[in-house]
N, C-alpha and C positions, 0 to 999 in steps of 0.2 A: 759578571756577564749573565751567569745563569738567575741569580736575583733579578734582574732588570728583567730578562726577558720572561722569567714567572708572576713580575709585576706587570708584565704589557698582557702576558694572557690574561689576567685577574681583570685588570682594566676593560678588554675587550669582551670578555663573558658580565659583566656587568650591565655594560653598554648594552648588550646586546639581551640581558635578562627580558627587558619590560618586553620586546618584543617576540621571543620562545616563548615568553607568559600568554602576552594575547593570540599569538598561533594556537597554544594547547587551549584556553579559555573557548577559541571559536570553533575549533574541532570537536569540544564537548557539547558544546551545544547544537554545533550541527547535528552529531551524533543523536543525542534525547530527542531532537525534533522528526528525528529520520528513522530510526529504529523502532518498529512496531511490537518491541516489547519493554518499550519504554517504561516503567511506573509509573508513571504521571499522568494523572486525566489530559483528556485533549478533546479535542473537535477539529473536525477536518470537512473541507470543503472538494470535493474532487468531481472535474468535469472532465469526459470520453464525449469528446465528438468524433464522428466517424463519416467524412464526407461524401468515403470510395469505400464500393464493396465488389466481391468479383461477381462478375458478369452482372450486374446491377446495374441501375442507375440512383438508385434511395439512397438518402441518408439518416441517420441515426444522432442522439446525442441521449446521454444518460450524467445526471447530475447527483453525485451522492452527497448525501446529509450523514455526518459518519462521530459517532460518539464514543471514547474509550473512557471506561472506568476501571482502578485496579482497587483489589482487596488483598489486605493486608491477611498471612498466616495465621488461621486461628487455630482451636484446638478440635476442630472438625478436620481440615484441610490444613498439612501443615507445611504448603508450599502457596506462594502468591500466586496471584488469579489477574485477569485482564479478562472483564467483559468488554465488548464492543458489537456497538448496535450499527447495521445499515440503512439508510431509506432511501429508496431512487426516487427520483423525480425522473421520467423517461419522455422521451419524441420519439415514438415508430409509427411505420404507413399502418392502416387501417385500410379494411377491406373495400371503401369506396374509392382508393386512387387517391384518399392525401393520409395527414396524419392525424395520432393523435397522441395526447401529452398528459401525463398526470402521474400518479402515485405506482411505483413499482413494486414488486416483491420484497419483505423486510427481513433481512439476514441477523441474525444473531449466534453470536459465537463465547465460549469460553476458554481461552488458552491457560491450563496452570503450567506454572513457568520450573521447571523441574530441574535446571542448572543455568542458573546466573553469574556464576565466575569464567574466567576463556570464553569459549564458544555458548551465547545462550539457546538453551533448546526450550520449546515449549509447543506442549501437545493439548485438546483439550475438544469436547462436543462444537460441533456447528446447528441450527436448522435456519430452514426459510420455512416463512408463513405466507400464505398466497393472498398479499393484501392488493393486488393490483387494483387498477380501479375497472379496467377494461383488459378484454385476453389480449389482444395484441402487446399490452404492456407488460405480462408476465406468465407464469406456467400454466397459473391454476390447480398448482398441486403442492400438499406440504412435500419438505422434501429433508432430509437428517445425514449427518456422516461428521466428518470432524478436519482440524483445520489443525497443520504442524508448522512450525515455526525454528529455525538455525540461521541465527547471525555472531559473526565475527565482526566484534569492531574496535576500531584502534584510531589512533591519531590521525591515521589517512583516511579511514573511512569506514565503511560499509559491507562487508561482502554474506550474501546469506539465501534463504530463499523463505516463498510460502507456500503452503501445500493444502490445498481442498480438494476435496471427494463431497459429493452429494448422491444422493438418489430419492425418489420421491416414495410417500407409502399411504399416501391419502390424498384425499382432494375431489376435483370435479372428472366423473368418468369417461367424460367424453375427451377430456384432452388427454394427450400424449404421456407416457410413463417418462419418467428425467431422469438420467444416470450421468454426471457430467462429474471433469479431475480439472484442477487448474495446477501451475506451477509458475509462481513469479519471482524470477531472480531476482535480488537486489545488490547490485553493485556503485556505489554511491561513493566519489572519490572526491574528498572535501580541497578545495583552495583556501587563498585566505580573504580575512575578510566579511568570513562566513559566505561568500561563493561556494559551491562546489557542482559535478556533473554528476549525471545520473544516466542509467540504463535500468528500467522496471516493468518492461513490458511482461504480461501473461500470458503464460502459452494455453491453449482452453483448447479442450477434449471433450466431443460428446459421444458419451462410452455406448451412447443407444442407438446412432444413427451413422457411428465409425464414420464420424466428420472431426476436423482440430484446423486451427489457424494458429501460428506461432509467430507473434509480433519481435520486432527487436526496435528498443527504443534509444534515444542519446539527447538531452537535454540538459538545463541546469535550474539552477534556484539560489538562493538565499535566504537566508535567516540572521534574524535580528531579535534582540530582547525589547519588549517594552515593559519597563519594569519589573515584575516576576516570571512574566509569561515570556515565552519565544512563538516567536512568528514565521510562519516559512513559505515563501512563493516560487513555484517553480513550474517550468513549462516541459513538457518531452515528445516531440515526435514520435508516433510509432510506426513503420513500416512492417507488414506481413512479408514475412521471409520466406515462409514457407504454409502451404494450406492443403486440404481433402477436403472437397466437398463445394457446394456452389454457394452462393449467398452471403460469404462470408467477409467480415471487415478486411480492406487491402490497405485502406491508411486511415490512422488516429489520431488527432488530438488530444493530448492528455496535459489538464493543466490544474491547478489547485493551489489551499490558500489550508495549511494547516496550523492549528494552534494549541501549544502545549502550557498546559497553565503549571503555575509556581506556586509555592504556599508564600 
């Protein structure tokens, strides 16, 4: 009896292999596509439209052009690096009653990745450079501080946060001094299929004007391989939950098209 029924377990983990294979197979790749301390080059496509703001009637849309590179430990630096460059493409009103659209401020960051087993942590400089093409589209001032990174991830998913501080120390005199903190949790809870949902929204604090908006987002995506690379499309509502100050986003659009390349 006990034979048989150790040959029906044998039988049914079997049966049941190819499919806990392709569970863990789309979990990992969800994971690589979705974890911003990924290793692997990538480009990423991410658009914030913002239809509703309070007490407003304008809306907003910013389109990032988003490129990650990592470098491998040399004997300068003997932990791995992730450079990653930003560039908006922006729509804000302009001082005549409409808008206007072009090239935003370009962000550049360095995270070294200082524990990659369990929990990864990675800490590392940020700046913006004042590339805008017009002031409404961005500060006008350089601006330096540094960007931390802690994610947990497992078969289910995602759970972690990201952490920016800026403040400006040059630039055009006549605008505005920038002192601004962001924190964007990422909780990313994979299905199968490579389906899974997400919550990403960023809470933004402006440390000079004692103004902050704190979104909370719930959407999903998927990801798929083409060939080496993995592909990832996903949409997230974001709803302001809580705000200080006037002018600020009440609801967001957040949608994107990321893509992590393979060797």
């Amino acid at each position: 009896m006990l034979n048989k029924m150790g040959m029906h377990a044998c039988l049914l983990a079997t049966s049941f292999a190819p499919f806990i294979s392709a569970c863990a197979d789309n979990a990992e790749t969800a994971n690589k596509s979705n974890n911003p301390l990924n290793l692997d080059p990538g480009m990423n496509l991410q658009d914030y439209y913002t239809p509703k703001y309070q007490d407003s009637n304008i809306h907003s849309n910013d389109l990032f052009v988003r490129g990650t590179l990592p470098i491998a430990p040399n004997d300068f630096i003997g932990v791995p690096q992730l450079l990653r460059a930003t560039a908006p493409i922006s729509t804000r009103p302009d001082p005549d009653g409409g808008y206007s659209t072009g090239e935003g401020d370009l962000n550049l960051f360095d995270i070294f990745l200082l524990k990659t087993d369990g929990v990864q942590l990675g800490i590392g400089p940020q700046i913006t450079v004042p590339f805008a093409d017009k002031d409404e589209l961005g500060t006008g001032k350089w601006q330096a501080g540094f960007a931390a990174v802690a994610i947990d991830a497992s078969p289910r998913g995602l759970l972690g946060a990201l952490v920016q501080y800026q403040r400006s120390f040059a630039g055009d005199s006549d605008r505005e001094q920038v002192e601004t903190a962001t924190l964007q949790p990422f909780i990313i809870q994979n299905l199968e299929h490579g389906w899974y949902v997400r919550s990403t929204g960023t809470w933004t604090y402006d440390l000079k004007n004692d103004t902050h908006y704190i979104p909370l987002g719930l959407g999903g995506g998927k990801v798929w391989k083409d060939g080496p690379n993995i592909l990832n499309a996903f949409i997230e509502p974001q709803w302001t939950v809580d705000h200080k100050g006037k002018g600020l986003p009440k609801f967001t659009l957040f949608a994107g098209l990321n893509v992590t390349f393979g060797k």
